[in-house]
C-alpha positions as CSV (number, residue, x, y, z in Angstrom):
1,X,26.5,-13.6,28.4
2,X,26.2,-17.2,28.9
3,X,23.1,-18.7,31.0
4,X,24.7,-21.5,32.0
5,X,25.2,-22.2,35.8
6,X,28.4,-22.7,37.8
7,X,27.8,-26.0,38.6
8,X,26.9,-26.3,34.8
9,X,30.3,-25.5,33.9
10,X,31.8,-27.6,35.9
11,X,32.9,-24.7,38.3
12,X,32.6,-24.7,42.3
13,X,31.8,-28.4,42.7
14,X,33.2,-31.4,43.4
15,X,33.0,-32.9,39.9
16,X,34.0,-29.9,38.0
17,X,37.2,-30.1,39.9
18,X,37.7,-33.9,39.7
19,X,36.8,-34.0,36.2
20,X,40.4,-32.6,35.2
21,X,42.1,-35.4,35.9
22,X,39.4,-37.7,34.0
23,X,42.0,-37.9,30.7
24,X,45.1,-38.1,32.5
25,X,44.2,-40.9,34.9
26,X,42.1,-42.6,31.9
27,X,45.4,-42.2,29.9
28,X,47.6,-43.3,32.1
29,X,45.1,-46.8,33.2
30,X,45.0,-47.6,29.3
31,X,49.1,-47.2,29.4
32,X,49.5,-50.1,31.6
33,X,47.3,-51.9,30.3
34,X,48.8,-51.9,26.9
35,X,51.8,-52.4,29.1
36,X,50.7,-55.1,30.5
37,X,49.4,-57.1,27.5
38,X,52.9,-56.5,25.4
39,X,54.6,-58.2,28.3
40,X,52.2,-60.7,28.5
41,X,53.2,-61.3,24.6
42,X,57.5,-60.5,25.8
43,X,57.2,-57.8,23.6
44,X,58.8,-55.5,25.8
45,X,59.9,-53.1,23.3
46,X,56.3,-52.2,22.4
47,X,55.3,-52.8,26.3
48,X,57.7,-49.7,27.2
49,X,56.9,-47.5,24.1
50,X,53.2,-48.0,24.8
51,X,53.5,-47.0,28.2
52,X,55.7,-44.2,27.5
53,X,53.8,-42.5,24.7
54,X,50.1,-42.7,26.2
55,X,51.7,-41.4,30.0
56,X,54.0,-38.4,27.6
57,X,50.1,-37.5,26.0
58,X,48.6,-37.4,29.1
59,X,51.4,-35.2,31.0
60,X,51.9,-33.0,27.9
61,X,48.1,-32.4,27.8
62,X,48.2,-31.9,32.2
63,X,51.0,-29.4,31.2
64,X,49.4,-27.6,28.8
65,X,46.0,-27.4,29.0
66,X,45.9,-23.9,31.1
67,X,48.0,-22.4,28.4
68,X,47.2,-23.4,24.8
69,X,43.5,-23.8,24.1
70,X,44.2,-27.3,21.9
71,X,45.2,-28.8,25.0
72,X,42.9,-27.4,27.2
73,X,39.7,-29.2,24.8
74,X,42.1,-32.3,24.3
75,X,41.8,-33.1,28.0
76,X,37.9,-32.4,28.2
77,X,37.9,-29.1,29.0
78,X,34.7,-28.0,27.3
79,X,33.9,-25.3,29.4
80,X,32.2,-22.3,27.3
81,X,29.8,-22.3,24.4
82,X,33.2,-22.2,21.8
83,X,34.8,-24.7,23.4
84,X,31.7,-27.1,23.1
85,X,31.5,-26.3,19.1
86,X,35.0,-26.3,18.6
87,X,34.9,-30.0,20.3
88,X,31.1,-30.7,17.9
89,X,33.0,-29.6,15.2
90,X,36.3,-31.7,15.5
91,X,34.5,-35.0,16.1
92,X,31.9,-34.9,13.3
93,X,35.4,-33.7,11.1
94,X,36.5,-37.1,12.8
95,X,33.5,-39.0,12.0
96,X,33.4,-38.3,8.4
97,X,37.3,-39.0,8.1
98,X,37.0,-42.3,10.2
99,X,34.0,-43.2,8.1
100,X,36.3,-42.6,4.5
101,X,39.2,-44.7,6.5
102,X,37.1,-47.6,7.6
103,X,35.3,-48.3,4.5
104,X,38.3,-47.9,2.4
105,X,40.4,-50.5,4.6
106,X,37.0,-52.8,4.2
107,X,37.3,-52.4,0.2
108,X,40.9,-53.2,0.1
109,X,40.9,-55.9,2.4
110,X,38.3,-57.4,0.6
111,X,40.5,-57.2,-2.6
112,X,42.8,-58.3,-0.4
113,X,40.9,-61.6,0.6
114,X,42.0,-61.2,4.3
115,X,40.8,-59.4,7.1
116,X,37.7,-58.1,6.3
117,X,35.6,-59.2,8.7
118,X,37.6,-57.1,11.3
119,X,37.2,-54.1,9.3
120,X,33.4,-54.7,8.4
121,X,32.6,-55.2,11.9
122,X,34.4,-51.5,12.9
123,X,31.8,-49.9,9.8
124,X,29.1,-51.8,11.4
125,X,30.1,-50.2,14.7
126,X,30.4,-46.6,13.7
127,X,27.3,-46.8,11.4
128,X,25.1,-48.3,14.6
129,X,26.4,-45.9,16.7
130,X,25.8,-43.1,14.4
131,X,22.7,-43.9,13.4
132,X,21.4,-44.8,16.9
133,X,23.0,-41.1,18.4
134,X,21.4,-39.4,15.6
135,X,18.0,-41.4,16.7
136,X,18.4,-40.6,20.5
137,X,19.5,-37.2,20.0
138,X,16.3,-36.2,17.7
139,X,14.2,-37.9,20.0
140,X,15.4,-35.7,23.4
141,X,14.8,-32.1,22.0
């Protein structure tokens, strides 16, 4: 039995019921705005196919999410004690991938001799952030 609260879950108030649409409507603002910087550049090709795959993630996940659990915890929907780990579990997974991926387009831009400043930067971004969650989240309990 879990001892969370209603409101804890996200049931019976105003933000539990609001916070459904948080991915879609996020997902669907970050679609135009690709859109709108690919026209900006008269790419319209990539302007369109932006637009169009970020607003088909977002209505696939709306469409799905009370019927297949993956889509349910893709849109947020971190409702129970399992969904919470399931969701812990995928983004450290993601971490330690992202962390392999970054640092091995750092090394072989740097072979390279172009671009990695850019990739640097996005190590030095997950490494800060990771060491400064890890710090903050000790430090609360």
């Amino acid at each position: 039995m879990s001892t969370e609260s209603e409101q804890e879950r996200g049931g019976g108030c105003a933000k539990g019921r609001n916070a459904r649409w948080v991915t879609p409507v996020t997902g669907v603002l970050i679609g135009v705005v690709y859109l709108v910087v690919f026209l900006a550049r008269h790419e319209v090709k990539m302007a369109v196919f932006g637009l169009v795959a970020v607003v088909g993630y977002v209505t696939f996940l709306a469409l799905f999410s009370g019927r297949w659990e993956a889509a349910a915890l893709l849109r947020g929907d971190v409702t129970d004690e399992r969904r919470r780990t399931i969701d812990q579990q995928a983004a450290a997974l993601t971490l330690r991938v992202l962390s392999v991926v970054l640092v091995g387009g750092f090394i072989v831009s740097a072979a390279r001799g172009t671009g990695e400043t850019t990739w640097a930067a996005m190590c030095a971004v997950l490494g800060a952030v990771y060491i400064g969650s890890t710090i903050v989240l000790t430090r609360r309990g």
